[in-house]
N, C-alpha and C positions, 0 to 999 in steps of 0.2 A: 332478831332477823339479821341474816350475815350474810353479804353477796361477795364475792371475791371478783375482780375485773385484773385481766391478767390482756396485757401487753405486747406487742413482739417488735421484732427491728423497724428502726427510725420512729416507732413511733414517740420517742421521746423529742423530736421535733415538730412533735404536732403544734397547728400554729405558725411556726417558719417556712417548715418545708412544704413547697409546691403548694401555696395558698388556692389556687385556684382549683384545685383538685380535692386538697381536705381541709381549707377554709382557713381562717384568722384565729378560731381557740383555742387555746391552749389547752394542754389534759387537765391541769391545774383546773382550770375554768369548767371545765367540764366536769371534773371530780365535784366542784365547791356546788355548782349547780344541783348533780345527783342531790346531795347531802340538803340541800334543802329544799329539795322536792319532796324528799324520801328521810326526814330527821330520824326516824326509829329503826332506819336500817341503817347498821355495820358495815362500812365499806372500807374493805382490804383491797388497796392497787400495790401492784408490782409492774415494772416493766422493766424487759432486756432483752440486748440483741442477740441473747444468746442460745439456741435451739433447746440446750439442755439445760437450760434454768425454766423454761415454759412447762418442757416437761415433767422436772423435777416438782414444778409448784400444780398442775394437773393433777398430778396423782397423790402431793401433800391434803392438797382442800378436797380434791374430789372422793378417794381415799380414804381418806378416816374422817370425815364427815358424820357416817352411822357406825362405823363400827371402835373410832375411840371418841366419843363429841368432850370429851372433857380434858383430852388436851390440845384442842382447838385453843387459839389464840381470846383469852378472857372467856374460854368455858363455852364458846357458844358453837351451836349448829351449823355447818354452813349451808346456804338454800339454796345458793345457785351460784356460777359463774361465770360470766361475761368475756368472752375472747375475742380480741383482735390479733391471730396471727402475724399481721404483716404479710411479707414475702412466704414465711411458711406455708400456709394456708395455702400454696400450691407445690410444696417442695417435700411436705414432711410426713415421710410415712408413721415417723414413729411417733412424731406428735398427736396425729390421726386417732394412733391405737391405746398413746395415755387416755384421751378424752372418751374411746371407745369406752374403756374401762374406768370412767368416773360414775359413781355411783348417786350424785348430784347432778340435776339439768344442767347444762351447758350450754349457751346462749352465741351464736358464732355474731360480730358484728363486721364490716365492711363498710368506711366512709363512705367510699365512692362506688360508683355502680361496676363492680369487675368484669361484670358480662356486656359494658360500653365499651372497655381498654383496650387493651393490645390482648392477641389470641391466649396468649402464656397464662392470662390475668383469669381465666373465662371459668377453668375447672378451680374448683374448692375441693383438699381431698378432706377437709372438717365436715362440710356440711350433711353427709348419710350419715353422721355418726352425734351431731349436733341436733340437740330438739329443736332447737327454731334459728332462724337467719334474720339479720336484719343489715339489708343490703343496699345500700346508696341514699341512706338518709341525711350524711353526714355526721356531725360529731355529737346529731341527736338520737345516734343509732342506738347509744348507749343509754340513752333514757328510755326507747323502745325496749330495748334487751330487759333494762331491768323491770319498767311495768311490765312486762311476760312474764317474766322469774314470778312477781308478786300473785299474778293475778293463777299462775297455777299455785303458788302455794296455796291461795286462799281455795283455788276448789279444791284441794286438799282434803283443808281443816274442817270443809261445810259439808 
């Protein structure tokens, strides 16, 4: 099992930046958490601020997921992957339209609750194109995201 959790601007200051808004953990801490909630899932994080590396790694994992699984990263499937935008997540068409085109669930997460914020923060253009949202949980959005990915793969397999 292979879930890819894929990053957007600032969020590599998760933990610093604006504590009272996306909390004290770190992604680190957040990562180490997943991985031992979840030991037998494969967890690929990338993050960057940069629009066209999101995209680039969208359509890598999303992509050839079923149609090459064997040169996935150590051979394996991937079953889903976990997005935080950032600021994209209201700016990015084209981001939008890699995730349209992912051929794996796609899991959109948001710390903080966007539809409390400022007006700007309110539209997601992810979320019609995303199978599930997981919005103002904080940085346990991302253990939400991935118990979802799990619990569809398993009505999958049964």
């Amino acid at each position: 099992m292979k879930i890819v959790i894929l990053n957007g601007p600032n969020l590599n200051l998760l933990g610093r930046r604006e504590p009272a808004i996306y909390g004290t953990r770190s992604m680190e801490q957040v990562l180490l958490d997943l991985q031992r909630a979840y030991p037998n899932v494969h967890f690929v994080y990338h993050q960057s601020n940069h629009e066209g590396d999101l995209i680039d790694w969208v359509q890598e994992f999303g992509m050839r997921a079923y149609s090459h699984p064997l040169s996935n990263e150590q051979g394996e499937e991937v079953n889903g992957i976990v997005i935080n935008a950032g600021g994209y997540t209201h700016t990015s068409v084209a981001l939008r339209d890699a995730v349209a085109c992912s051929e794996v669930p796609v899991v959109e997460v948001h710390i903080s609750n966007i539809v409390e914020r400022e007006p700007f923060r309110h539209i997601s253009l992810l979320t019609d194109v995303c199978q599930y949202s997981v919005i103002g949980q904080g940085t346990d959005g991302y253990r939400c995201a991935v118990a979802w990915i799990l619990r569809e793969k398993k009505g999958v397999n049964d």
